[in-house]
N, C-alpha and C positions, 0 to 999 in steps of 0.2 A: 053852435054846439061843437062842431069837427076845430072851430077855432079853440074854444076851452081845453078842448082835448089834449091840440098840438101843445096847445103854453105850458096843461100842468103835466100833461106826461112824460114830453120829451126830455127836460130836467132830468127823470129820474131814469131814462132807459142810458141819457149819455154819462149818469153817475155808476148804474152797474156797467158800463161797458168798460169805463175808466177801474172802476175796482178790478173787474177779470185781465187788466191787464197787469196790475199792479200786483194780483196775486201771482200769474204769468210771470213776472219778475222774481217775484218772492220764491217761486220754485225754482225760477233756471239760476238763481245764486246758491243755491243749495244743491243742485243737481251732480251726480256722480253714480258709479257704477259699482259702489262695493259689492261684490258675488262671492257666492260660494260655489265651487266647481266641482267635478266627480267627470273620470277620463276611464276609456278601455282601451290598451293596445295591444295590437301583436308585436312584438319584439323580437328585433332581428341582431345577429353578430355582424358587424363589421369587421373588416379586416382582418378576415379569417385566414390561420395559419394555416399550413398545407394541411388537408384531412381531415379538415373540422370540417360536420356539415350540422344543418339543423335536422330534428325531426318532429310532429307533433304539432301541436300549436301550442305557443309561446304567449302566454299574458301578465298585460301588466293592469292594475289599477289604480288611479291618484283621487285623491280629493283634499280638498284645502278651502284655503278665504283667499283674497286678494283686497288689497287697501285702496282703492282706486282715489288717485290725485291728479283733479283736473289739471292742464298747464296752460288752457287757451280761454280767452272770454268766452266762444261758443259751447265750451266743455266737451267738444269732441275728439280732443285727444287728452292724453292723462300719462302718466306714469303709475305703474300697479307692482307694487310690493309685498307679495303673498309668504305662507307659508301651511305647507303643505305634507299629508304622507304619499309612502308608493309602494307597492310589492311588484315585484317584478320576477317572472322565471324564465329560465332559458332550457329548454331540453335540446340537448345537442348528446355530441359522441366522443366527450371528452371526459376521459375517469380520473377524477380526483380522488386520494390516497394517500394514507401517512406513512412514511419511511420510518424505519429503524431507528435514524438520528432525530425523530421527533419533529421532520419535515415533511415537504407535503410533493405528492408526485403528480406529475399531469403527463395521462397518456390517449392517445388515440386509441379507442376501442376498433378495434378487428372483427368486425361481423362474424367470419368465416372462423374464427378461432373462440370468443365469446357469446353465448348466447345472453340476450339483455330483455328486459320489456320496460324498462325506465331509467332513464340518466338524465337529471337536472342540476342545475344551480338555481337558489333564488336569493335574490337582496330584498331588504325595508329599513326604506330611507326616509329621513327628514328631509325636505326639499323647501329649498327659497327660493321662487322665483320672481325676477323682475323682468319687468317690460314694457315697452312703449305703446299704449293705445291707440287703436284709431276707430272711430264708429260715424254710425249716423243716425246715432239716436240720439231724442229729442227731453226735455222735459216730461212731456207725455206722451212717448210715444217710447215701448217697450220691446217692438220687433225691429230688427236694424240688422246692416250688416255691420261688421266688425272682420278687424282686422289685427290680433294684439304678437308680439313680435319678442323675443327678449333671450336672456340669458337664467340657467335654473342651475342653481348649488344643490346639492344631493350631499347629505351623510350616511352613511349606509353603519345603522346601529345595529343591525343583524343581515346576518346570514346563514345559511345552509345547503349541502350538498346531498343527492340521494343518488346509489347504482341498485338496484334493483332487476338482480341476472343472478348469475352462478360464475365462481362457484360461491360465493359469500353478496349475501345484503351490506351497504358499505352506506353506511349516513354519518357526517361530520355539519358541526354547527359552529359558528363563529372562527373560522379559521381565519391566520391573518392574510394568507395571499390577495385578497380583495382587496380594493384599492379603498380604503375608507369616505376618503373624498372621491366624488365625481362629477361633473360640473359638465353643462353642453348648451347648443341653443337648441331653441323652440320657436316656432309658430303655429298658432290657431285661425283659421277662419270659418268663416259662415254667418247664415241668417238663424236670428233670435237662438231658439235653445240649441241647433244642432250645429257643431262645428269641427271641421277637420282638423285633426292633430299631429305635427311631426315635431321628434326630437332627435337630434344628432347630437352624442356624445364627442366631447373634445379630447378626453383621456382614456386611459385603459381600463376595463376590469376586472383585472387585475394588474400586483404589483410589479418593480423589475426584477426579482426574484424569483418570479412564475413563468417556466421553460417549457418547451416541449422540444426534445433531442435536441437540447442547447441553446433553441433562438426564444426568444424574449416574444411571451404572447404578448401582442400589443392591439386586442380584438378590444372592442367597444361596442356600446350598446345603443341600437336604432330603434327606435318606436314611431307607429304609425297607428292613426287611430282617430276616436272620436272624443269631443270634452262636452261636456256640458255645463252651461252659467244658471245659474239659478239665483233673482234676488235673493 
């Protein structure tokens, strides 16, 4: 009887085993990481010129897709070509303001001489970012570390200014001082959905037309934060 067994059974247990490998196959040729992502960060000034200081908490938001393209048989690295939005604000202690010849002033606020309860700037950009993958995830297996690495293009299709003090409320929107392009690197890491965020800005934001007592702001925009992937 146990011999009938082994003749007609074992036939069929090594034809499913052979199939779950073959489907095993069939997914890891298919397998890739395309996500959708959603970031929070605080946002800091770099390179700040004499008297700029921050105050408040500064946030920014992202969310976007990313294309992920394998480059290795294992599929554990890839190239990932997203596109993305951001808001981002910055409350610091610098008063922007239109002059009389229809240009725009940048002054450090003087505590002791204005009283304020709000001064920001914020951009919302288009964002393209790319970057090089690295993970350890599997076919079927969805929690992994990861490690993605790259470079993100920003356009910045708006913007806006608020002083909210005395002796005048002062809001300006779409001014040109702002650098329209902005461009910087990034990396992300972490296990499955939570992962660390930094972005360092490579240019200004703002233009070289944009002074405070004659020197050239050349401050730039630092994020640090969280992202999350979501198939």
């Amino acid at each position: 009887m146990s011999l009938v067994f082994f003749l007609f059974f074992t036939p069929l247990l090594w034809s499913q085993e052979e199939e779950g490998i073959v489907a095993l196959k069939e997914i890891d040729s298919l397998y890739k990481e395309d996500q959708f992502y959603i970031g929070v960060t605080y946002n800091l000034i770099g390179k700040q010129p004499e008297g700029l200081s921050q105050s408040g908490f500064s946030t920014g938001i992202h969310f976007g897709y990313t294309k992920d393209m394998p480059i290795n048989k294992r599929r554990n690295m890839a190239i990932g070509l997203g596109l993305g939005l951001s808001f981002n604000s910055f409350n610091q202690n610098v008063l922007i303001s239109e002059t009389n010849t229809n240009g725009f002033a940048f002054n450090i606020i003087n505590d002791a001489e204005i009283n304020f309860n709000k001064n920001k700037f914020s951009t919302y950009m288009l964002e393209l970012p790319l970057e090089f993958r690295w993970r350890t995830s599997t076919a079927v297996d969805y929690k992994f570390w990861r490690i993605y690495a790259g470079f993100k293009l920003g356009y910045v299709f708006a913007n806006n200014t608020k002083f909210i003090g005395e002796p005048d409320t002062i809001k300006l929107s779409n001014i040109a001082p702002f650098n329209k392009f902005q461009y910087g690197t990034s990396i992300s890491a972490g296990y499955n959905t939570w992962n660390f965020y930094f972005y360092y800005s490579l240019n200004s934001i703002f233009d070289s037309n944009s002074k405070i007592e004659g020197k050239n702001i050349d401050a730039n925009a630092i994020k640090i934060g969280l992202i999350f992937f979501l198939l």
